[in-house]
C-alpha positions as a Markdown table, in Angstrom:
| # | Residue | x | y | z |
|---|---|---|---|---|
| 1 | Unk | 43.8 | -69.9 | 3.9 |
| 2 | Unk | 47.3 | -70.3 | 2.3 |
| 3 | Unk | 47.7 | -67.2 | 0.1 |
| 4 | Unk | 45.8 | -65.2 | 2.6 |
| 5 | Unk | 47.9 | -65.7 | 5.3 |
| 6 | Unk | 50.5 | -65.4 | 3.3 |
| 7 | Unk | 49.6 | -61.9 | 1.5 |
| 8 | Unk | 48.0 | -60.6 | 4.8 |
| 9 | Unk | 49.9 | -62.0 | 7.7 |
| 10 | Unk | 53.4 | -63.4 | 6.5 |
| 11 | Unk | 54.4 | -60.8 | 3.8 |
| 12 | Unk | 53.5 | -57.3 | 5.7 |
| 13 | Unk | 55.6 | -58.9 | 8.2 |
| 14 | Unk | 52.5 | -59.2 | 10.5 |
| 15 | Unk | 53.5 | -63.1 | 11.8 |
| 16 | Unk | 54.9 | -61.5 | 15.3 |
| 17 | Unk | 51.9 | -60.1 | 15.7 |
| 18 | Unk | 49.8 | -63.1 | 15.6 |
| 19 | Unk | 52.0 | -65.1 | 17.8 |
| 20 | Unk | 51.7 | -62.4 | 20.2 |
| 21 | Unk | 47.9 | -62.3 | 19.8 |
| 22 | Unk | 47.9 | -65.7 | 20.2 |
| 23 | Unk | 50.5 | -66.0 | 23.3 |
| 24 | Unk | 48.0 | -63.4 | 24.8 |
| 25 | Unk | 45.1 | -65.0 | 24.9 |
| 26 | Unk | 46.2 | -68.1 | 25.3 |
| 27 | Unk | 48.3 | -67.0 | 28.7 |
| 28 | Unk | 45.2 | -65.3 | 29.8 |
| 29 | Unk | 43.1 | -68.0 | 29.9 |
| 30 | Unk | 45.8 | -70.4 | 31.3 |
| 31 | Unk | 46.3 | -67.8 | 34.0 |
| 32 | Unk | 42.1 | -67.4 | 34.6 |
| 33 | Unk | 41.8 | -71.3 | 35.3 |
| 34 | Unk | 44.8 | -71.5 | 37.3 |
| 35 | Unk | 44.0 | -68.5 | 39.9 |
| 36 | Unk | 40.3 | -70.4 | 40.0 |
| 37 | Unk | 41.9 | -74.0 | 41.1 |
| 38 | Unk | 44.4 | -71.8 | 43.3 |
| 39 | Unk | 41.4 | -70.5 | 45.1 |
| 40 | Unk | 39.0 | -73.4 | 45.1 |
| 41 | Unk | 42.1 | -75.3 | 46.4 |
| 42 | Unk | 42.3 | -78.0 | 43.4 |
| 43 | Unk | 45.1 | -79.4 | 41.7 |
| 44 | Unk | 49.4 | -78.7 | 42.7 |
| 45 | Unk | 49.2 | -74.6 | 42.1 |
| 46 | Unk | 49.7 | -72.2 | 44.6 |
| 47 | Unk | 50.5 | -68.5 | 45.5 |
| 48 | Unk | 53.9 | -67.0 | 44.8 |
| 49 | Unk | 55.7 | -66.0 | 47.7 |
| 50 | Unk | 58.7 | -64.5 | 49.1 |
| 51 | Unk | 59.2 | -64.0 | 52.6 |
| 52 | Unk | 55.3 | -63.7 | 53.3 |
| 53 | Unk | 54.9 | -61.3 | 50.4 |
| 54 | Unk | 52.6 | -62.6 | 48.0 |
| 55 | Unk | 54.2 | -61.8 | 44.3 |
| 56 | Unk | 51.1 | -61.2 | 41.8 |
| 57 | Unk | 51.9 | -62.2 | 38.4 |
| 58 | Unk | 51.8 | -59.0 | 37.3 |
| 59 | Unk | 55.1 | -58.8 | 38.3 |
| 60 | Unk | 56.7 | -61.4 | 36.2 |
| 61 | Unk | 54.1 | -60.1 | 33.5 |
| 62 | Unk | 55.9 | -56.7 | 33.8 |
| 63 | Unk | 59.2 | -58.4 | 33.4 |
| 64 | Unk | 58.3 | -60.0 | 30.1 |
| 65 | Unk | 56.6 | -57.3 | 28.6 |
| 66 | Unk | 60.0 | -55.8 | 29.0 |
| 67 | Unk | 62.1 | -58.5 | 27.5 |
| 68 | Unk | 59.7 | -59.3 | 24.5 |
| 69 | Unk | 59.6 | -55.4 | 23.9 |
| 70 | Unk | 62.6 | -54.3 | 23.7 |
| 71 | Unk | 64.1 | -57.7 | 21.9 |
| 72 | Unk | 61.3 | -57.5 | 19.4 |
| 73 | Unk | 62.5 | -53.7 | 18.8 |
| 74 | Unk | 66.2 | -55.1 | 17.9 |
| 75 | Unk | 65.1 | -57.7 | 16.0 |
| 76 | Unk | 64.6 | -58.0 | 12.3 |
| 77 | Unk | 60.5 | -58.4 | 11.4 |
| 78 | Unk | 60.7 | -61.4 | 9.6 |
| 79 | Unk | 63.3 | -63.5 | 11.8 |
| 80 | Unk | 62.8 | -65.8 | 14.2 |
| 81 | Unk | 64.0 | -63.4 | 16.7 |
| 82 | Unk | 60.8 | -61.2 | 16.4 |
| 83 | Unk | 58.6 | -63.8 | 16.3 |
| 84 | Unk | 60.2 | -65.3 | 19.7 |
| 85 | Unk | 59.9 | -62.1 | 21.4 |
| 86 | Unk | 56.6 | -61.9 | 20.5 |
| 87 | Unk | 55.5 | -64.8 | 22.3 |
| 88 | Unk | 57.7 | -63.6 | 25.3 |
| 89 | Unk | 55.5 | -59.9 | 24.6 |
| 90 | Unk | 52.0 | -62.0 | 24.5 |
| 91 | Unk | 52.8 | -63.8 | 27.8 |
| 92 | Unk | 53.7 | -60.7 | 29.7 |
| 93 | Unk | 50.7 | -58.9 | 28.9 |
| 94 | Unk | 48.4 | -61.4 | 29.4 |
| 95 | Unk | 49.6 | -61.4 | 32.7 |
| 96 | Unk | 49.5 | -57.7 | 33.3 |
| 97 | Unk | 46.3 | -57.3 | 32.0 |
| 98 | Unk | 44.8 | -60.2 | 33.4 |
| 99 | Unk | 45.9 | -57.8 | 36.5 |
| 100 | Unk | 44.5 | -54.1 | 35.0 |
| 101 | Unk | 42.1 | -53.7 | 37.4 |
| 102 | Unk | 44.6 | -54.3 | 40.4 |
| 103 | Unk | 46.9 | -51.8 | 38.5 |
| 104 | Unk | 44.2 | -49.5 | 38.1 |
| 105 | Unk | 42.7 | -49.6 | 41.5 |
| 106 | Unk | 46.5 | -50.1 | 43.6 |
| 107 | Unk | 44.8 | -52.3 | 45.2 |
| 108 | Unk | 44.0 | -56.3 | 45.2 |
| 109 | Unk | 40.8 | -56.6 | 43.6 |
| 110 | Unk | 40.8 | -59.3 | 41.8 |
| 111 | Unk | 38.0 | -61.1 | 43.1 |
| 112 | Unk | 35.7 | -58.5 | 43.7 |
| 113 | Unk | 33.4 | -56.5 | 41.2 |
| 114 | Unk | 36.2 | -53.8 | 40.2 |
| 115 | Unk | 38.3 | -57.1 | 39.2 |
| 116 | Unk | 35.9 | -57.4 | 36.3 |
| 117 | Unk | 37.8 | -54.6 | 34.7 |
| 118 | Unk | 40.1 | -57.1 | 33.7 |
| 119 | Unk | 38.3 | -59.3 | 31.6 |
| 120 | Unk | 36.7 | -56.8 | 29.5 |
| 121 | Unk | 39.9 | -54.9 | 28.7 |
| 122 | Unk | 41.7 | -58.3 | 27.8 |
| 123 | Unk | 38.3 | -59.2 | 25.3 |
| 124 | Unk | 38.9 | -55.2 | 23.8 |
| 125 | Unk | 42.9 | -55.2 | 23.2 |
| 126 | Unk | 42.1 | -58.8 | 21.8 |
| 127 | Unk | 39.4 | -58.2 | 19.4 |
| 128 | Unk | 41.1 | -54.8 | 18.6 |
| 129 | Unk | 44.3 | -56.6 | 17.2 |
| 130 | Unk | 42.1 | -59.3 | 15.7 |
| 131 | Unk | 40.9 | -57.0 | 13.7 |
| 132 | Unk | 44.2 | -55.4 | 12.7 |
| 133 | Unk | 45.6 | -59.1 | 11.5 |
| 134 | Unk | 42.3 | -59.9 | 9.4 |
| 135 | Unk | 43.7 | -57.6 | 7.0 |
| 136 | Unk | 41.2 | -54.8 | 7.3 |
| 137 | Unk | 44.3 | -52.6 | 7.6 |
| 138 | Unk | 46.0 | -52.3 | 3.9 |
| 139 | Unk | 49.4 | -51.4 | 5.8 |
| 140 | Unk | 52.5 | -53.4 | 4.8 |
| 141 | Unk | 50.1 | -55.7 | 1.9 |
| 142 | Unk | 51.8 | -54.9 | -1.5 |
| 143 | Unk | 49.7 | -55.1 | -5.0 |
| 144 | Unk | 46.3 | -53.8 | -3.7 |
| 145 | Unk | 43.3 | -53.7 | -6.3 |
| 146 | Unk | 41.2 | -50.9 | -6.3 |
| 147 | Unk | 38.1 | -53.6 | -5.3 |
| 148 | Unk | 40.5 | -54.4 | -2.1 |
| 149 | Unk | 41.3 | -50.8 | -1.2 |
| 150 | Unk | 37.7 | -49.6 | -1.8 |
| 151 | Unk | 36.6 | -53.0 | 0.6 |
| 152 | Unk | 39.5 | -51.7 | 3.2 |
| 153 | Unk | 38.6 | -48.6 | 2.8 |
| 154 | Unk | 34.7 | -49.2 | 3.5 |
| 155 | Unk | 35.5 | -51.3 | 6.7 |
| 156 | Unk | 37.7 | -48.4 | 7.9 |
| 157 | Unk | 34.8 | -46.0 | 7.9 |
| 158 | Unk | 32.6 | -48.4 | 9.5 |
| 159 | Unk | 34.9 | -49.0 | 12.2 |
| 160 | Unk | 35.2 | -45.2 | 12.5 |
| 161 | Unk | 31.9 | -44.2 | 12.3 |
| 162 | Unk | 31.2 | -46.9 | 15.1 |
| 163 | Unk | 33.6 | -45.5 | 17.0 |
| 164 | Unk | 31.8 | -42.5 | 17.1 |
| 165 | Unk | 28.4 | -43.9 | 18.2 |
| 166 | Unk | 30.3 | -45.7 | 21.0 |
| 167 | Unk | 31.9 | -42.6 | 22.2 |
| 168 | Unk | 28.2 | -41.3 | 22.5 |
| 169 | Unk | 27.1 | -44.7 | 24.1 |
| 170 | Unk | 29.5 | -43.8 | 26.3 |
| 171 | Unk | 28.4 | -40.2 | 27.5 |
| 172 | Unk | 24.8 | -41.6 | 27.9 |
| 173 | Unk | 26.7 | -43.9 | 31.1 |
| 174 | Unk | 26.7 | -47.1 | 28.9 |
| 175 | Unk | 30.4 | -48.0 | 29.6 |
| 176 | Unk | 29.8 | -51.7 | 28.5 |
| 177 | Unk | 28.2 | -51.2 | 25.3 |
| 178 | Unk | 30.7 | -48.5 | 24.4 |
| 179 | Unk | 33.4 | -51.0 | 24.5 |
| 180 | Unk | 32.2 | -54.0 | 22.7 |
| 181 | Unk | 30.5 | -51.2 | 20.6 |
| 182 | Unk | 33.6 | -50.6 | 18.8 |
| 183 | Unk | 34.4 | -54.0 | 17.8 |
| 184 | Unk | 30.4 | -55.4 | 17.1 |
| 185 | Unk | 29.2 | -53.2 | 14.6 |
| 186 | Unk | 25.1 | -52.3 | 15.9 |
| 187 | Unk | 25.7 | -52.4 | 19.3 |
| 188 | Unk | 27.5 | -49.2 | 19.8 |
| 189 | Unk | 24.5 | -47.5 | 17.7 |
| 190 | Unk | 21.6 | -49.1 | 19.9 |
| 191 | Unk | 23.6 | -47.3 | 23.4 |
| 192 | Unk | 24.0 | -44.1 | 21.5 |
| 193 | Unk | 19.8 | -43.8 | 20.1 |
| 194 | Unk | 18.6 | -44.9 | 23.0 |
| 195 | Unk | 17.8 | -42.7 | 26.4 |
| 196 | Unk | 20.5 | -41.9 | 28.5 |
| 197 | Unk | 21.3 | -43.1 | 32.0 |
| 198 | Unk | 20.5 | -41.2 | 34.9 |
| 199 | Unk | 23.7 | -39.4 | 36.1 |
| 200 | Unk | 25.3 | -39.8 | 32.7 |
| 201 | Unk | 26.7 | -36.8 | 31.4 |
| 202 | Unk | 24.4 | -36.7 | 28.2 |
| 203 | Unk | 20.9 | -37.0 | 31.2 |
| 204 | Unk | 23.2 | -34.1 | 33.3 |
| 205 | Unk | 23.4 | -31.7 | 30.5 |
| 206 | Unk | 20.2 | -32.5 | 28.1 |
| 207 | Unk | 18.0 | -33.8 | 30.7 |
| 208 | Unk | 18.6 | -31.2 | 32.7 |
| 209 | Unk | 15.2 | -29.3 | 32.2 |
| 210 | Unk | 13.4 | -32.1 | 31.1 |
| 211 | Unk | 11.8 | -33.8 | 34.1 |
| 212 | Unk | 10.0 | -36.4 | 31.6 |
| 213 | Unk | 13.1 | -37.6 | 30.0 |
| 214 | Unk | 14.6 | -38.2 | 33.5 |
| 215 | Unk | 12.0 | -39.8 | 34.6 |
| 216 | Unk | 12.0 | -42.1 | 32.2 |
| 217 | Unk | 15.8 | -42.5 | 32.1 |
| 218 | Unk | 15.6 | -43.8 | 35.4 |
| 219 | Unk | 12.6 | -46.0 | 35.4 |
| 220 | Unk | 14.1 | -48.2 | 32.3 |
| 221 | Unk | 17.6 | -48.1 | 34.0 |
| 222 | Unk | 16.2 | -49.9 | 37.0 |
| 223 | Unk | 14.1 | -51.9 | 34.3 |
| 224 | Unk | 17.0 | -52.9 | 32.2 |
| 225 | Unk | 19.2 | -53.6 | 35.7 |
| 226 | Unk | 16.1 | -55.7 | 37.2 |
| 227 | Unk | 15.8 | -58.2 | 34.0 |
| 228 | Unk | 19.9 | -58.1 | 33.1 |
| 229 | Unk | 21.5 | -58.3 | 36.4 |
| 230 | Unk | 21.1 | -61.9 | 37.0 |
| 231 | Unk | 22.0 | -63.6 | 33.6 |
| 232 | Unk | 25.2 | -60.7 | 33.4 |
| 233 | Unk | 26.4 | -62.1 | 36.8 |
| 234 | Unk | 26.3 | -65.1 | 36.0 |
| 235 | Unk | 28.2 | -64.7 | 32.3 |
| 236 | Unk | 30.3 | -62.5 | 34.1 |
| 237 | Unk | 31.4 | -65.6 | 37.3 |
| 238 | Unk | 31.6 | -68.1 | 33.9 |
| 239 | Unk | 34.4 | -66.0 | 32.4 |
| 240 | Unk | 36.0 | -64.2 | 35.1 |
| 241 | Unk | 35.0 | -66.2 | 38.9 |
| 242 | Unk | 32.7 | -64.9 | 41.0 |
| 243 | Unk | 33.8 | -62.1 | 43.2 |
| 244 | Unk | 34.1 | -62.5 | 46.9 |
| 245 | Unk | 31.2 | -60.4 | 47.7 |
| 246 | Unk | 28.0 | -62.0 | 46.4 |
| 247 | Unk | 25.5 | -58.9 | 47.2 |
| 248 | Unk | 23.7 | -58.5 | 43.9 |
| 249 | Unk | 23.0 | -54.7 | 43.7 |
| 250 | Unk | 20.0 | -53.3 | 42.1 |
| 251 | Unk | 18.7 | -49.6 | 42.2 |
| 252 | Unk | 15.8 | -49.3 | 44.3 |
| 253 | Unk | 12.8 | -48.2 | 41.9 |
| 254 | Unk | 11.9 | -44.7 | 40.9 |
């Protein structure tokens, strides 16, 4: 574990970039629990406020991201300033993104369905630069072999080439399995070979004069949402909370 992090991590000055992975995850997480006790009423926390105007974190998120940005710019990439910023960069965005969805929306929805936004864009960036620390990416690391640069090399392509089968996922109205598609090798492919959802772009433009295919696009959509609704709630509550509406919406069958 030495020499690698070391040759992949330390050297190509990518040590910032962990702590800030790290100081990510970790705030968002620490934030997640905290908003839960806040709103089951548990433990000393509370809601910001200031004069009756509730102050999201995604303020002081914004604030940090600012800091940690622009100090990280100014600072030399192996001192301890960079690495200190980083942290100070992790934190903020862990609290803006733990907030996308009420950035996205301009609206508070953080306990409602459109909340979930959040958490999935928080597990993407966070796999996304897990996979740029592992070392997958041959920028900065001095002395490659040709074996390294040809295993590099491979897990490029496959990364791109599964990039491609989530961007087809995602025209076939698989959103979800388009965006862990990129980072799980497989799972992109299975969105993108199998039928399309009804009112997908793909079903709108090649279903189109198929009545066959759309009827069986939307007779396993209300399949798939029958038998995966319940145990994706309830993964869904375990990470994120459960929303304040509790109506569990399934499409009436075909």
């Amino acid at each position: 574990m030495g020499p690698w992090l070391h040759r992949n991590i330390i050297e190509p000055g990518k040590l910032p970039l962990l702590l800030a992975l790290a100081s990510f995850v970790l705030t968002f997480v620490i934030t997640r629990v905290i908003t839960r006790l806040i709103r089951a009423g548990k433990g000393p926390f509370g809601n910001v406020k200031a004069g009756g105007l509730h102050i999201h974190h995604v303020v002081p998120g914004v604030v940090l991201i600012v800091i940690g940005g622009f100090g990280a710019v100014a600072s030399e990439r192996h001192g301890f300033g960079s690495a200190a910023f980083a942290v100070v960069f992790g934190i903020g965005a862990g609290l803006v993104l733990d907030e996308f969805a009420l950035l996205l929306h301009l609206d508070d929805v953080y306990w409602t369905e459109e909340g979930r936004k959040s958490v999935e864009v928080v597990v993407v960036t966070a796999a996304l630069v897990g996979l740029a620390l592992a070392g997958f990416l041959p920028f900065g690391v001095n002395d490659l072999s040709q074996e390294e640069l040809r295993d590099r090399g491979g897990v490029i392509l496959s990364v791109g080439v599964n990039f491609v089968f989530a961007l087809l996922a995602l025209s076939k109205g698989k959103g979800r399995t388009a965006i862990f598609g990129v980072i799980v090798p497989l799972v992109a492919l299975v969105g993108a070979v199998r039928l399309a959802r009804p009112g997908s772009p793909w079903a709108r433009r090649f279903y189109r004069k198929r009545p066959r295919a759309r009827a069986r696009s939307s007779l396993r959509a209300y399949r798939h949402d029958r038998r995966w609704a319940g145990p994706r709630r309830k993964l869904q509550d375990w990470i994120g909370g459960k929303p304040d509406s509790e109506t569990l919406t399934i499409p009436p069958a075909p």
